[in-house]
C-alpha positions in Angstrom: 22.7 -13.0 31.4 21.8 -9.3 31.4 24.5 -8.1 29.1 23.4 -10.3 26.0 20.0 -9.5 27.1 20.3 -5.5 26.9 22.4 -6.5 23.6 20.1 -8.7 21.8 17.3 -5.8 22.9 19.7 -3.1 21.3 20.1 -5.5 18.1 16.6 -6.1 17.2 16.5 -3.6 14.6 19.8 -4.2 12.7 18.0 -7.4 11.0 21.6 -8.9 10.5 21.0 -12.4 9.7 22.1 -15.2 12.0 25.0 -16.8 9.7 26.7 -13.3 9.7 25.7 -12.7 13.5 27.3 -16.0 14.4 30.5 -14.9 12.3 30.8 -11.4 13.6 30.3 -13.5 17.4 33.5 -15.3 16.8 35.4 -12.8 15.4 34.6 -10.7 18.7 36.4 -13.3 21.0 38.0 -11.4 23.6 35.3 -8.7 23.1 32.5 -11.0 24.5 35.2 -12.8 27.5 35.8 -8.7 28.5 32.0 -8.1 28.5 31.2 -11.3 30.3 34.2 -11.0 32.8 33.3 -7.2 33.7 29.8 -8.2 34.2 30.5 -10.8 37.0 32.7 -8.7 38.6 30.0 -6.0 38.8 27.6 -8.4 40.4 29.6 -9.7 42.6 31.2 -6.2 43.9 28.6 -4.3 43.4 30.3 -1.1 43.3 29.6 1.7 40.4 33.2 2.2 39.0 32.5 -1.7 38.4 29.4 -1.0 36.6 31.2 2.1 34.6 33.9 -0.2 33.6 31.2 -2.7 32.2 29.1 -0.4 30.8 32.4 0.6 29.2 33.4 -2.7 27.6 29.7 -3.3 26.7 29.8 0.0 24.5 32.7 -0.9 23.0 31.5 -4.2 22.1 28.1 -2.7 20.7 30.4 -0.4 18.5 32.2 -3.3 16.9 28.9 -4.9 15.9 27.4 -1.7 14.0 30.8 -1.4 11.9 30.7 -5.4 10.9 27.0 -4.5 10.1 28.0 -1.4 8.5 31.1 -3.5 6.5 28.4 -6.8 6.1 25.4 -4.0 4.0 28.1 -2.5 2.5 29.3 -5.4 0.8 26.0 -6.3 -0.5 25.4 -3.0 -2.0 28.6 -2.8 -3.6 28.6 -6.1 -4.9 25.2 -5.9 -6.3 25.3 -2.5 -7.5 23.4 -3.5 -10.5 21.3 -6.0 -9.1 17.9 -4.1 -8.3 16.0 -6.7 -6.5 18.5 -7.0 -4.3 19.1 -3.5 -3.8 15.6 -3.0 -2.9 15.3 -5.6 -0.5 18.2 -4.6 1.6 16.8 -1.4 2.5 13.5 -2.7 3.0 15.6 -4.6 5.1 17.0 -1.5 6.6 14.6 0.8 6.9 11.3 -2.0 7.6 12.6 -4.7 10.3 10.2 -7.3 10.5 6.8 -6.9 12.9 6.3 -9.6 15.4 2.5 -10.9 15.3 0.6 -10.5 18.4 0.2 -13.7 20.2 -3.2 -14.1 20.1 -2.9 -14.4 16.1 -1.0 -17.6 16.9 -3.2 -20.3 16.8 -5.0 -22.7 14.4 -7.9 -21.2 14.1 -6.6 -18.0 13.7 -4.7 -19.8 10.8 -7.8 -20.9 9.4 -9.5 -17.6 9.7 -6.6 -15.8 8.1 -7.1 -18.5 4.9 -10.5 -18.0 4.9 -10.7 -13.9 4.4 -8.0 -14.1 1.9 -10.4 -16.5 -0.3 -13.1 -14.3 0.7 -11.4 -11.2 -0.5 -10.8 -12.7 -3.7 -14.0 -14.4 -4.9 -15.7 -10.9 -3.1 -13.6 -8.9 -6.2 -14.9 -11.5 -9.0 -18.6 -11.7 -7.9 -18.6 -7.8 -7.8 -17.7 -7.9 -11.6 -20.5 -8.2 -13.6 -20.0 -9.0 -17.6 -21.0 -6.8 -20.3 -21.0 -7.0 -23.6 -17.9 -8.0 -25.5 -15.4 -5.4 -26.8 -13.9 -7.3 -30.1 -10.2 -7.6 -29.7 -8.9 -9.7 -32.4 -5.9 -12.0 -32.2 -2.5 -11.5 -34.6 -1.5 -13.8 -36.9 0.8 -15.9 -36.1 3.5 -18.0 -37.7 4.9 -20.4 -35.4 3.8 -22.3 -32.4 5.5 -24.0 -29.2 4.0 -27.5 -29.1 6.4 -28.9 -26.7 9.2 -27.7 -24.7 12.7 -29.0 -25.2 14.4 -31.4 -23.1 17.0 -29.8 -20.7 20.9 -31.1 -19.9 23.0 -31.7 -16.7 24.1 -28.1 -17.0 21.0 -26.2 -17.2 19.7 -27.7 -14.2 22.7 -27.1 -12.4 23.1 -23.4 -14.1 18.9 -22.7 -13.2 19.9 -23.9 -9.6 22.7 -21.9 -9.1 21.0 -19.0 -10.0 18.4 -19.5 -7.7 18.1 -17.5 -4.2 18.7 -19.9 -1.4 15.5 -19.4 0.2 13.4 -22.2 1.8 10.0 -23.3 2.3 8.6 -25.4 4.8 7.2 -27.8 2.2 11.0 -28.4 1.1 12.0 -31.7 1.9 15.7 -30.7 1.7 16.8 -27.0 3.0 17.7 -25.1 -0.5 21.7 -24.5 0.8 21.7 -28.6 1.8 20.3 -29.2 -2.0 22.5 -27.0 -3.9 25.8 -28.4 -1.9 24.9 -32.0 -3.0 23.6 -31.4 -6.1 26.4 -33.4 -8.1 24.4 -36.5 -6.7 21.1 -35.0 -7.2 21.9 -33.8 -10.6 20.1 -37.2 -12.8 17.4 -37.6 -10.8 16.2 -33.8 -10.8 17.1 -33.8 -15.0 14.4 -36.5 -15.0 11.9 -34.9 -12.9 11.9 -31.9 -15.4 11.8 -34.2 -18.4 9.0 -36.5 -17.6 7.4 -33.1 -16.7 8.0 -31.9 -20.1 7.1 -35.4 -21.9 3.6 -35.7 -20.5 2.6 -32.3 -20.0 1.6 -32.2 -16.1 3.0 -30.1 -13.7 3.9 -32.3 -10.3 1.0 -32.0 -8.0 3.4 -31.7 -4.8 4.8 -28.6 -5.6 1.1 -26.9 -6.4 1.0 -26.0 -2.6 1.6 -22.6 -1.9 2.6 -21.5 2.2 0.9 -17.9 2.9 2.6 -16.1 5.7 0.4 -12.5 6.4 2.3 -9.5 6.3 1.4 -6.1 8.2 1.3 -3.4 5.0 2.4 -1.0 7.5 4.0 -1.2 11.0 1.2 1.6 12.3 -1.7 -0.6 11.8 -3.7 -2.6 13.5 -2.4 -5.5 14.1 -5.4 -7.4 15.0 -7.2 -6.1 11.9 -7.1 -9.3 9.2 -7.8 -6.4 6.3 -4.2 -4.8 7.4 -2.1 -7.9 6.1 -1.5 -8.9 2.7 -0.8 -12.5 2.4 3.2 -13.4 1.2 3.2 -16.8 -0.7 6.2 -19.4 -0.4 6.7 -21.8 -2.9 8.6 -25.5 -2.9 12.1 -24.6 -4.3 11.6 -27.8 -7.1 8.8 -26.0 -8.1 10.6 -23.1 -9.4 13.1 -24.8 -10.8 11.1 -26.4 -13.0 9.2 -22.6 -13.2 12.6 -20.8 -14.2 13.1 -23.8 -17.3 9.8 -23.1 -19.0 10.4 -19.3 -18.3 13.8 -19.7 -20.1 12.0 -21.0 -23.3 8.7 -19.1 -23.2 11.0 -15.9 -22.8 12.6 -17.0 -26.1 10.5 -18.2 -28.2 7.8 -14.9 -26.7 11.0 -12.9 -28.4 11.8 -14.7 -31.6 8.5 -14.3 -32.5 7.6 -10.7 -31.2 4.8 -11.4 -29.1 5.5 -9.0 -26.0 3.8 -6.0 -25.8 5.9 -3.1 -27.7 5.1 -0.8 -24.6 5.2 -3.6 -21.6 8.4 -3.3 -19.7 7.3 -5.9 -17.0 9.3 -9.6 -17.1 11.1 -9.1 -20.1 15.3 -8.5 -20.4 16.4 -5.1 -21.0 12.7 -3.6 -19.3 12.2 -2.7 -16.0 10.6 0.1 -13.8 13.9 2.3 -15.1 12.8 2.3 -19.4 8.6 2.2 -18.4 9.8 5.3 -16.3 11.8 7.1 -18.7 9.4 6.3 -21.7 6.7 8.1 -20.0 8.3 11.0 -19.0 10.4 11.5 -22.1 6.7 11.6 -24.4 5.4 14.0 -21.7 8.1 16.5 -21.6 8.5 15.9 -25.3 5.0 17.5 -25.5 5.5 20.1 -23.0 8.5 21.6 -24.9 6.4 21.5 -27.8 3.8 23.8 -25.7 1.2 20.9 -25.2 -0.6 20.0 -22.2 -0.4 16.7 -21.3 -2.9 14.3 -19.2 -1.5 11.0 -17.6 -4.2 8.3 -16.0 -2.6 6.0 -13.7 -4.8 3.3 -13.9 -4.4 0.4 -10.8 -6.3 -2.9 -10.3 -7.4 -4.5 -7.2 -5.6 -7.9 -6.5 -5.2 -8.3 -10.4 -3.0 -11.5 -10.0 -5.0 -13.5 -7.8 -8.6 -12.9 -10.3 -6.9 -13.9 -13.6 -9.4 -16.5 -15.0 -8.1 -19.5 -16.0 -9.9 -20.0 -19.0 -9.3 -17.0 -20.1 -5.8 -17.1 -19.9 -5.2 -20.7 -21.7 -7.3 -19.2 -24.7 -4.7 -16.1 -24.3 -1.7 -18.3 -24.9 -3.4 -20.4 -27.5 -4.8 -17.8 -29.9 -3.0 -14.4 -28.7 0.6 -16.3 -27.8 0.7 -19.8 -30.6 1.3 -22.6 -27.5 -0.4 -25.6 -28.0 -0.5 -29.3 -28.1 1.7 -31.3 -24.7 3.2 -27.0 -23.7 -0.6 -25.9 -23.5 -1.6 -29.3 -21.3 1.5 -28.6 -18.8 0.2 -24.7 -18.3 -3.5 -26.4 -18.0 -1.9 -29.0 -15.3 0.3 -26.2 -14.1 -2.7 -23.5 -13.2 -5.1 -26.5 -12.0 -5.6 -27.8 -8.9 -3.8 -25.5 -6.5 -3.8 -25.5 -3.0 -2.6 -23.0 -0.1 -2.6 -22.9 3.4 -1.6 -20.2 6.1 1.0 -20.5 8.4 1.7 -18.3 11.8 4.8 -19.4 13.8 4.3 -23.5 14.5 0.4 -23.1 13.8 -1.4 -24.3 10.2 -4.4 -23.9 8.9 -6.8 -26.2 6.5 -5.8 -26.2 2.7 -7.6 -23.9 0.5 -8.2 -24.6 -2.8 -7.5 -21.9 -5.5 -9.8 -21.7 -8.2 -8.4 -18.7 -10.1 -5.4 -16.5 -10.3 -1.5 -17.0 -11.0 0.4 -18.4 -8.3 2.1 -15.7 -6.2 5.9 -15.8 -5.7 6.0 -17.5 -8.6 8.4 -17.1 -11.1 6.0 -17.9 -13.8 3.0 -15.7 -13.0 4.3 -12.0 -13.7 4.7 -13.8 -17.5 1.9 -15.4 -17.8 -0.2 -12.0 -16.6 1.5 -10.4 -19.2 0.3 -12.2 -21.4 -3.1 -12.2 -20.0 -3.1 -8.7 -20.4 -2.5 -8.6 -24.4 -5.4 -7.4 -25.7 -5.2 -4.3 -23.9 -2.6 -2.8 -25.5 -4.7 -3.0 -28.7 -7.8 -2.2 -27.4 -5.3 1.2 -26.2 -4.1 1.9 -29.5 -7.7 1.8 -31.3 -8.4 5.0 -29.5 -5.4 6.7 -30.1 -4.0 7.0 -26.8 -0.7 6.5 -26.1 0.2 4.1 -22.7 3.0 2.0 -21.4 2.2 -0.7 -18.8 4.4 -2.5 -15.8 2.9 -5.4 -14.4 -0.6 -4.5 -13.4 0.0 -1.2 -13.3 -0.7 0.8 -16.9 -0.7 4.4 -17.9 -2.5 6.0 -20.6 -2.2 9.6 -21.2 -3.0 12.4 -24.4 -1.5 15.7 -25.4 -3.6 18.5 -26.6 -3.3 22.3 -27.3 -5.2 24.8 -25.8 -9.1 24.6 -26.9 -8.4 20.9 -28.2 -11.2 18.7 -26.9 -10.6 15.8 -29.3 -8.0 13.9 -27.5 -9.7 14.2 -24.5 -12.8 12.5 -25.5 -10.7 9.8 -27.2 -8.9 9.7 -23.4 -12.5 9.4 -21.9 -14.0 6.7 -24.3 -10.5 4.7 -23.9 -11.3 4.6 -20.4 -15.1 3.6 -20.5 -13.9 0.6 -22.7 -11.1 -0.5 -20.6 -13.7 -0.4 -17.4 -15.4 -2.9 -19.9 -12.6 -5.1 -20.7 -11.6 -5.3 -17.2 -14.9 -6.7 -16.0 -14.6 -9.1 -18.8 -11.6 -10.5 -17.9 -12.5 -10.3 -14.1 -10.2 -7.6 -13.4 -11.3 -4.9 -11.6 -10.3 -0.7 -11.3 -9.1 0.1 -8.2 -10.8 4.0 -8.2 -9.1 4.8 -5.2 -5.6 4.2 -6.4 -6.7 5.7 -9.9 -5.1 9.0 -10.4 -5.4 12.2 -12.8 -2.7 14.2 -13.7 -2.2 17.5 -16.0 1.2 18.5 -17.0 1.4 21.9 -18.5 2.1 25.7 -17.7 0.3 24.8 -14.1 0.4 21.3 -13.6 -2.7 19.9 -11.5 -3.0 16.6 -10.1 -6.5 14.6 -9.0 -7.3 11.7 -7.8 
């Protein structure tokens, strides 16, 4: 019918999901039966004080939707005031709606070819990086090791469940809501899953298969330009269950035993974007008050999560982090032997095997880079230059008073041997992201 067409047209970009769309469509009742009921009349009359009178009803109807959407967002925001991630994602929801994929992108082999350049792009990055010779980083002693993770209860399950978003991926046998309404029957059998997991030390090789839908980065490029989409991963919703249990008790035993990074405010409670932010700014305008001049490197990596060796990183939580024995043979089984495949509406492609890198949209692999990422911080401090990191993003900076070259030549050598370290832990620089910045009496900034 026209009317719900010219609606559904007009409600593209409010990016209400369907649940609340079907509630608001029943609370409208007489709303729709008015719309419908002035629209037959229209076409059957044909007369304009018809149409008016429809285009009349149709307005109104229109104006109830935007204030249930305007009640339904502001709900969310109020209820999750404190909640960032969620906060975030409703106005990306807001201000991004999704971007529909041409139709010629549909297809197998476009599938395929999509799979293919995001392999390509990766193993590109690590054959570009070219070792050097070793920067000595030494590991810190430590006192106590995890040999084995501790068997979990009816209640953590169900608590770890709860707490998980009710997303779902097409590799889910049950639809996450349908799980978490039955999961009084599920409850034994999924305790036992994550025991036997624990017990043996192997991750369960059904839930290494990641689904990779592209993304546009931005709604003004070209669509038909592979280079212009940065693949999203979904994961099997068992899988991160199991993920969210040994992040639990690598998060606590990381803090009893002060392994995180002092100035690393990524993945760890009570640090976030907010105290890496403040941190930063607070040493920089500490020194500008005391009449120093300040420079800040942002320092970015290309695709950092997806070239983290594997190697490299069980040595990390061996020698840097004190995991060993059945906990460092389920990360081995956990990191080994993953798969991927893209997917574009109905269309699949081949699987892909991934040979390095932390799975993305994991709930695991922000950690675990982390802790890939420990010797940095040292390697920082050697050259006494201060830096606070988030993720892969890190930020090294010096203060100096006017004619004072010493801290910027320590700033300089810092950054020739993290170029090093990077390329020996098959990281790479991203130069066009890099950025200079001079706070002072006439603050400069350089790329």
């Amino acid at each position: 019918m026209f009317w719900i067409l010219l609606l559904l047209s007009r409600l593209k970009w409010l990016t209400i999901d369907k649940r609340h769309l079907g509630e608001v469509k029943i609370r409208s009742g007489h709303r729709k039966g008015s719309a419908e009921k002035a629209e037959r009349k229209w076409r059957k009359s044909k007369l304009q004080v018809h149409f008016e009178i429809y285009k009349e009803v149709l307005c109104e109807f229109n104006q109830f939707l935007r204030g249930e959407r305007e009640k339904y967002f502001s709900k969310i925001i109020a209820n999750c005031r404190n909640n960032s991630r969620v906060l975030f994602s409703t106005v990306n929801r807001l201000t991004n709606p999704p971007v529909s994929l041409p139709l010629e992108l549909i297809s197998t082999s476009k599938c395929n070819e999509f799979a293919i350049f995001f392999y390509d792009k990766v193993q590109g990055i690590k054959n570009a990086i070219i070792s050097t010779t070793q920067i000595a980083t030494l590991p810190p002693a430590r006192h106590l090791e995890l040999t084995h993770f501790t068997p979990v209860t009816d209640k953590t399950i169900e608590e770890v469940i709860s707490g998980l978003s009710s997303c779902t991926c097409c590799l889910d046998e049950l639809p996450t809501r349908f799980l978490k309404s039955v999961l009084t029957s599920l409850l034994p059998q999924l305790v036992q899953l994550v025991n036997i997991s624990f017990e043996t030390g192997a991750f369960p090789k059904a839930l290494k298969t990641a689904v990779i839908k592209p993304l546009l980065k931005k709604s003004s490029l070209d669509a038909k330009v592979l280079n212009n989409y940065r693949p999203i991963s979904n994961l099997p919703f068992l899988g991160k269950v199991l993920e969210k249990v040994i992040y639990q008790q690598l998060t606590y035993f990381l803090l009893s035993n002060n392994v995180f990074d002092t100035f690393q405010s990524g993945c760890r409670p009570h640090h976030s974007t907010e105290t890496a932010l403040i941190k930063v700014t607070n040493d920089i305008r500490m020194n500008t008050n005391a009449g120093k001049v300040s420079v800040l490197v942002l320092l970015d990596l290309s695709a950092a999560f997806d070239t983290v060796d594997h190697g490299i990183l069980l040595h990390r939580l061996e020698n840097w982090v004190g995991i060993s024995g059945t906990a460092l043979n389920w990360f081995k089984s956990y990191l080994e032997d993953r798969t991927y495949f893209v997917e574009i509406g109905n269309c699949v492609s081949d699987k892909i095997s991934m040979t390095c890198g932390v799975p993305q949209g994991s709930i695991l692999g922000p950690l675990l880079f982390n802790l890939y990422m420990l010797p940095l911080g040292q390697l920082i401090n050697s050259n006494n230059v201060s830096y606070h990191k988030y993720a892969d993003d890190t930020q090294i900076y010096v203060s100096l008073t006017a004619g004072e070259h010493g801290p910027v030549d320590a700033l300089c050598h810092c950054i020739e041997q993290i170029s090093l370290w990077m390329q020996n832990n098959f990281l790479q620089l991203n130069s066009d992201k890099t950025e200079i910045i001079v706070f002072g009496p006439q603050t400069q900034r350089q790329s």
